[in-house]
C-alpha positions in Angstrom: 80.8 10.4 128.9 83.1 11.2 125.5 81.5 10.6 122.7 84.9 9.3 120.4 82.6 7.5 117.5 83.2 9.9 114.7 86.9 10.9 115.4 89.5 8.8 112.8 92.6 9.0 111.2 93.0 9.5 107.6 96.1 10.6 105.4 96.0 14.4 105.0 98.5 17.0 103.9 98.2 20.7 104.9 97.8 23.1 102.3 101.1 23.7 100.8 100.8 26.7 98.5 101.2 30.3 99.7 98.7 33.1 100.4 94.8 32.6 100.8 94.1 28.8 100.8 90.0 29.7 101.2 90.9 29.9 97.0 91.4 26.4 97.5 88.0 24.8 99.2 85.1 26.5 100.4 84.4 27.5 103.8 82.7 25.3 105.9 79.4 26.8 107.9 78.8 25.7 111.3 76.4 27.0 113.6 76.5 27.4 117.5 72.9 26.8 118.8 71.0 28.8 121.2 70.1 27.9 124.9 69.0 30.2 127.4 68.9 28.6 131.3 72.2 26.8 130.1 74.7 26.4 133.0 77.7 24.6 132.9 80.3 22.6 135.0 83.9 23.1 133.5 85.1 19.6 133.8 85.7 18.6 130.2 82.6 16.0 130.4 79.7 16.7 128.2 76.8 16.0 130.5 75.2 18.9 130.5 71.2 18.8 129.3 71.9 21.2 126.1 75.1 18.8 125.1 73.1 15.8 125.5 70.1 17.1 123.6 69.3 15.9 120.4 69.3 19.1 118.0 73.3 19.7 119.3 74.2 16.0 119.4 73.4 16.2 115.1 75.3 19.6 115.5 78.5 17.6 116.1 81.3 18.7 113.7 84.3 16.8 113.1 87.5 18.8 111.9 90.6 16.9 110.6 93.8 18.5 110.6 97.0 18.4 108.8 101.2 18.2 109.4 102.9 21.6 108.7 106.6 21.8 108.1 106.9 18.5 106.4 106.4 17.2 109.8 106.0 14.0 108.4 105.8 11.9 111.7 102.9 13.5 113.3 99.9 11.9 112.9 96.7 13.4 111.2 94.3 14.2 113.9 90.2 14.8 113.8 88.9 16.9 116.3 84.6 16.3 117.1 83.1 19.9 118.2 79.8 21.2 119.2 79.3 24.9 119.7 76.2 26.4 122.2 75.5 29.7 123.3 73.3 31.5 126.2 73.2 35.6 126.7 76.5 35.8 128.4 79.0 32.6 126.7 79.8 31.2 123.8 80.4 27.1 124.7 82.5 25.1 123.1 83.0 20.9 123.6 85.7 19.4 121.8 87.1 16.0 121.5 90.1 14.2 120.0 91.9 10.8 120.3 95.6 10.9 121.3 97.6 7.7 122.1 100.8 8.3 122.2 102.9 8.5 125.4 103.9 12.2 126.1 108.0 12.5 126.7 109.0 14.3 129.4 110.3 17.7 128.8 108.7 21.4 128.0 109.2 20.5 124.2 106.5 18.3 124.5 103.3 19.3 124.6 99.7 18.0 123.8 96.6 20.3 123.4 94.2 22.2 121.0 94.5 26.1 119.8 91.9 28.5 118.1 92.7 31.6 115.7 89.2 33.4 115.6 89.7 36.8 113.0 88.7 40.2 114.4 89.4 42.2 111.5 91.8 41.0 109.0 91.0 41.0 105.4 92.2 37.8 104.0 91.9 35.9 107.3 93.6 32.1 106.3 95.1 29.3 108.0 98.4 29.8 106.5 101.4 31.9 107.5 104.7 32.3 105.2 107.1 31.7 108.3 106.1 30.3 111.8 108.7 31.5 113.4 108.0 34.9 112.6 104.3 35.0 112.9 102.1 38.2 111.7 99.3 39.4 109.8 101.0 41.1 107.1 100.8 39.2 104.7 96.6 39.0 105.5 96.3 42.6 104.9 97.1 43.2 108.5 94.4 43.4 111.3 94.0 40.8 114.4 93.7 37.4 115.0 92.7 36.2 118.6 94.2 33.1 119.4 93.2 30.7 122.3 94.7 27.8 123.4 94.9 25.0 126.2 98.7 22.9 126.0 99.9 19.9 128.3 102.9 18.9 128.9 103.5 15.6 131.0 105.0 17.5 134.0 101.4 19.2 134.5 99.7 19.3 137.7 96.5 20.1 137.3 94.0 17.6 137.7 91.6 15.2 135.5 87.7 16.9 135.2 89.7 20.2 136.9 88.9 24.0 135.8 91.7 26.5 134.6 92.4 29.6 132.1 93.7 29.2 128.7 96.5 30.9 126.7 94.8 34.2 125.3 96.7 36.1 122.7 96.9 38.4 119.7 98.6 38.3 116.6 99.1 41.6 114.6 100.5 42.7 111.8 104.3 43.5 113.9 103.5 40.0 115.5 101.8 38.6 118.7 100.8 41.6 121.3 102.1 40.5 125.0 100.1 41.1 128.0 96.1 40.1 126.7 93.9 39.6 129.2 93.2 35.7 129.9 89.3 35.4 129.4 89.0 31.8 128.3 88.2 29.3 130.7 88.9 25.5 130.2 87.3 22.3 131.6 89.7 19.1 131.4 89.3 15.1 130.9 91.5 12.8 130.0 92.1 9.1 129.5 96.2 8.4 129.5 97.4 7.8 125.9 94.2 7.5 124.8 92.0 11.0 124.6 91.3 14.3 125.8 88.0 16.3 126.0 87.4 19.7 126.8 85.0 22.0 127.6 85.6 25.9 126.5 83.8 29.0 128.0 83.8 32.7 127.4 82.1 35.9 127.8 80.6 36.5 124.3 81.8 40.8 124.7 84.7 41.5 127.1 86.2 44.8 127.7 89.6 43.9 126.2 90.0 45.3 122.5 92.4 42.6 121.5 89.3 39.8 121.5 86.7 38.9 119.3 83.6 40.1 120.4 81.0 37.4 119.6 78.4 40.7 119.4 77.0 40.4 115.5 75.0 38.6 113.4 77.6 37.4 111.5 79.7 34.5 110.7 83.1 34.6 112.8 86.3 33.0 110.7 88.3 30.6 112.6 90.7 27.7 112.4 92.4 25.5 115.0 95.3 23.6 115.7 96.5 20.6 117.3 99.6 19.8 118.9 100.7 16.0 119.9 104.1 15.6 121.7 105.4 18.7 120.0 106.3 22.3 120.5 105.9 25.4 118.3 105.5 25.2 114.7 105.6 21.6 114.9 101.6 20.9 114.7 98.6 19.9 112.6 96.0 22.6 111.7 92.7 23.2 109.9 91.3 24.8 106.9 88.8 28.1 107.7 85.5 27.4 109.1 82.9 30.3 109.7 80.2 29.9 112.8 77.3 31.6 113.2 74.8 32.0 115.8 71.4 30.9 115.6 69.1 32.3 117.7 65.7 31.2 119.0 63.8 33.9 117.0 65.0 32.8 113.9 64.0 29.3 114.8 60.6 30.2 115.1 60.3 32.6 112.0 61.4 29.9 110.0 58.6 28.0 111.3 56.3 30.8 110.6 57.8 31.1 107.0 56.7 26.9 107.1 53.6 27.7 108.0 52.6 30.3 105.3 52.3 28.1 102.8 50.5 25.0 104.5 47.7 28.0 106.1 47.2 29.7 102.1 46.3 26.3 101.1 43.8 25.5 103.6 42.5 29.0 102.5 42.4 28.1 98.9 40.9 24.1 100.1 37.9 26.3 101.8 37.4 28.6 98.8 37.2 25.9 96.6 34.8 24.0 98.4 32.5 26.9 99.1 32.4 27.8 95.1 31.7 24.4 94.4 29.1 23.7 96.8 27.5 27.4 95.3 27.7 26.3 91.8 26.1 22.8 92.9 23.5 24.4 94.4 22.8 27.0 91.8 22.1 24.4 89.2 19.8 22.3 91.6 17.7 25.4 91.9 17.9 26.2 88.2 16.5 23.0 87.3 14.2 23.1 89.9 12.2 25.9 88.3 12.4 24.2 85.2 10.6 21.7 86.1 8.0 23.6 88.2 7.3 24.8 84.9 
């Protein structure tokens, strides 16, 4: 079932300055939640128990985008995300409305891209030329880029499994021949929607990935392409996920706890001073008057 209640339109403009636009809005925290017997069916359908749950479902992040390249016809689209993790895979549902009829032709193209930063400095959404796209100008370093693009020739089918685009960009521009470890559940409804469901491998063995292996938050941004090609697409400010793990869950439950159990100490204490002090007095007066 897609869930398309909190997805709108709204007039946006991408940030049109140069260099770091994080000096322009703060970074928005997200956090992927932890499941450990989570299993999942790559079909673009969020029916799996740790989607449907309730702590995830108020976990669901919506992320608008904006036109680049005074692309002034495209409109501004809101993409709804939630983020889970097991021992082996970081999961990722997302969900956006599209209604306009794809053209024919490999210029046009619907779909959904990531940039996660592996090490560069100033990681931002924005890049001086498009054409020309590098890291230089982010103090160099890499960016791992996924994606998952459409085009109305496709073949493959609705609810069907595939591999996404995996690549690098560098500071001398995108590295060819990355190993493809993203995998990509599809649904669909005809110029209406797509959902998809994102897997991979939290460490992999290829150096030109982010390896989802700290305790850290991971810098990222997306894009979104509707009946376009290229440069010609809407994308996101910077948003940093973290992972929360079920330890941390239940020390901040301890930490809760602390407080609540001192009290009850200090309640008992209290009590038994009182009780002493009443009793002391009874037995004072008690004399007095055996006197």
């Amino acid at each position: 079932m897609i869930i398309l209640s909190n997805l709108y339109y709204k007039p946006l403009k991408a940030y049109p300055g140069f260099g770091n636009c994080i000096n322009e809005h703060p970074k928005t925290n997200i956090e992927a939640l932890f499941y450990e017997n989570s299993n999942i069916n790559l079909d673009g359908i969020p029916n799996e128990t740790f989607w449907i749950e309730t702590k995830n479902q108020e976990g669901f992040l919506n992320i608008p985008t904006a036109p680049i390249e005074d692309n002034s016809g495209n409109s501004n689209i809101s993409v709804n995300f939630l983020f889970a993790f097991n021992n082996e895979y970081l999961f990722i549902y997302c969900e956006w409305l599209d209604n306009t009829t794809m053209p024919s032709g490999i210029q046009f193209q619907d779909g959904i891209y990531f940039c996660w930063n592996i090490d560069v400095p100033e990681f931002t959404a924005y890049y001086p030329s498009l054409t020309q796209m590098d890291t230089s100008h982010m103090g160099g370093g890499s960016i791992d880029s996924w994606g998952a693009y459409f085009i109305k020739e496709d073949n493959r089918l609705n609810q069907s499994e595939f591999y996404g685009k995996d690549n690098c960009l560098q500071e001398s521009g995108w590295h060819i021949g990355e190993n493809n470890d993203v995998k990509v559940g599809l649904s669909y409804v005809d110029d209406h929607s797509y959902s998809l469901e994102i897997r991979r491998k939290l460490t992999t063995n290829d150096r030109y990935d982010v390896q989802f292996n700290e305790q850290k938050p991971y810098l990222f941004n997306i894009g979104v392409m509707d009946n376009c090609h290229g440069e010609h697409h809407q994308i996101s400010w910077v948003y940093a996920m973290s992972f929360v793990e079920e330890e941390d869950e239940e020390n901040e439950d301890a930490e809760t706890s602390k407080p609540q159990l001192n009290i009850g100490f200090l309640i008992i204490n209290i009590t038994i001073i009182a009780i002493s002090t009443i009793l002391m007095i009874f037995f004072y007066y008690s004399k007095k008057n055996i006197k």
